[in-house]
N, C-alpha and C positions, 0 to 999 in steps of 0.2 A: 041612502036611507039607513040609517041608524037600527037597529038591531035591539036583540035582548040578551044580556050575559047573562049565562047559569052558573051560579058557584057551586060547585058539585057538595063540598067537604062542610060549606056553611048551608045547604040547601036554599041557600038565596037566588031567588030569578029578579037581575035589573034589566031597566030600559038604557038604554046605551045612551048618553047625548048626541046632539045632533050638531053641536059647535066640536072646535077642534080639541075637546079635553081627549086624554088618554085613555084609556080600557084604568089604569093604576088609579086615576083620579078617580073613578067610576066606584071602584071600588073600596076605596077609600072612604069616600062619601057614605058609603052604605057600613061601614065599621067592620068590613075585613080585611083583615091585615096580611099586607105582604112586605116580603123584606124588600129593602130598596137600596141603593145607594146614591148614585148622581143625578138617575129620571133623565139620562138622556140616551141609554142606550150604550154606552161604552163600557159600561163593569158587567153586567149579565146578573147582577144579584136578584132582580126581579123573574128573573128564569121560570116560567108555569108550562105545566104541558096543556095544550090545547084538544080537548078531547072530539070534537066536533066541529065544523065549522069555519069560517076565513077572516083574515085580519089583515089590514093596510097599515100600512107602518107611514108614519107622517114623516119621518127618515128614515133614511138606512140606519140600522143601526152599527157599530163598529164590535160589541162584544160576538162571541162564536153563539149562534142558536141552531138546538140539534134540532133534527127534523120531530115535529112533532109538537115542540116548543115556541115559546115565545115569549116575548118583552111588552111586558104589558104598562112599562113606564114610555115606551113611544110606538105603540098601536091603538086600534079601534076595531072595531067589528064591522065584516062590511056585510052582516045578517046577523045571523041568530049564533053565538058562540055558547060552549062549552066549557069551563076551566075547571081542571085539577083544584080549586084553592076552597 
């Protein structure tokens, strides 16, 4: 069940989708901007720290994420998330 992201730094609270978009499309859609590069997890440029909260990655992803962080070009929320952004 789909969750609510909070964007801490836009004070945005979304509804998470329930189909397979990413936490990045999510927030996209709602007109906050993160940096990106490929959207599949291999560059790490979409890096946010994840202040609360858990996230299912639809792949592994291949760039290094430190603890704490995460790629929000190949996860989703699996409840109610927090983000840095």
């Amino acid at each position: 069940m789909p969750g609510c992201i909070y964007a801490v730094k836009s004070g945005k609270r979304l509804a998470a989708t329930s189909d397979n978009g990413t936490m990045l499309e999510r927030l996209e859609s709602a007109g906050i901007a993160v940096e990106y590069q490929c959207r599949e997890g291999y560059c790490g440029s979409c890096r946010v720290r994840l202040l609360d909260g858990e996230v299912e990655y639809l792949a592994r992803p291949l760039a290094f994420v430190n603890p704490g962080e995460v790629l929000p070009c190949c996860c989703r929320p699996k409840g109610n998330v927090k983000l840095d952004v």
